[in-house]
C-alpha positions in Angstrom: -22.9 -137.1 48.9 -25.6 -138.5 50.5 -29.5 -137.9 49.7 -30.4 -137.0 53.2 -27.5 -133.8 52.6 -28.6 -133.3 49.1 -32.7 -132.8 50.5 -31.8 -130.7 53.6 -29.6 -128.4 50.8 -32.7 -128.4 48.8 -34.9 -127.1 51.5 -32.6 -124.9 53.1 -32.7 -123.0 49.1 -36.0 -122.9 49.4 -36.1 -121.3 53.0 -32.8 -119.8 54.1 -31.8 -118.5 57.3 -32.5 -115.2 58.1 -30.0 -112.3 57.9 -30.1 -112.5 61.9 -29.3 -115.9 62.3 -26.4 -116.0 60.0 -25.0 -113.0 61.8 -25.2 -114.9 65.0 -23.3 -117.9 63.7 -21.0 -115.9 62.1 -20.5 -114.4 65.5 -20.1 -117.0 67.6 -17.5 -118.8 64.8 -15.2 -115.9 65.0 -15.7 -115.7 69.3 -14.5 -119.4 69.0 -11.8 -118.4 66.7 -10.6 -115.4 68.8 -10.9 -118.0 72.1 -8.1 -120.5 69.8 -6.1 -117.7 69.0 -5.8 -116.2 72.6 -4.8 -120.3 73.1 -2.6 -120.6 70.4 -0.5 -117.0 71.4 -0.4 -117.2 75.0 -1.1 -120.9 75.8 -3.2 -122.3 78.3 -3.0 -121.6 82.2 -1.9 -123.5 84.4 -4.9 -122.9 87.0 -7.1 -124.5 84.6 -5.3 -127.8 84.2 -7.3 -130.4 85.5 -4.8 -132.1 88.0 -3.5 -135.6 87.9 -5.3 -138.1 90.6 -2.3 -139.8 90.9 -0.3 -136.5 91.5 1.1 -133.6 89.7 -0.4 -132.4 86.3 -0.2 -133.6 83.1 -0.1 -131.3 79.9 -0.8 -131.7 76.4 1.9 -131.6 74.1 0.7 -132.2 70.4 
């Protein structure tokens, strides 16, 4: 680990985020996890596939 990491962990003991803030973080992890699941379940439109210059669209596969 580095010592840069290991001093920002030291100070963020000393002074850690408020109740709100962790709530918002929180919140906006499980919106982005919600977003991937909606992805991952029902895939992703075609309307919002960026098209091909040289014609037609091209999908990602993984």
């Amino acid at each position: 680990m580095n010592l840069i990491w290991l001093l920002r962990a030291a100070r963020w003991a000393r002074n850690p985020p408020s109740a709100k803030r962790v709530k918002l973080v929180l919140g906006i992890i499980a919106f982005c996890l919600f977003i991937a699941g909606l992805e991952l379940i029902w895939g992703w439109p075609e309307w919002l596939t960026v098209p091909n210059p040289s014609g037609g669209a091209r999908r990602f596969t993984p």
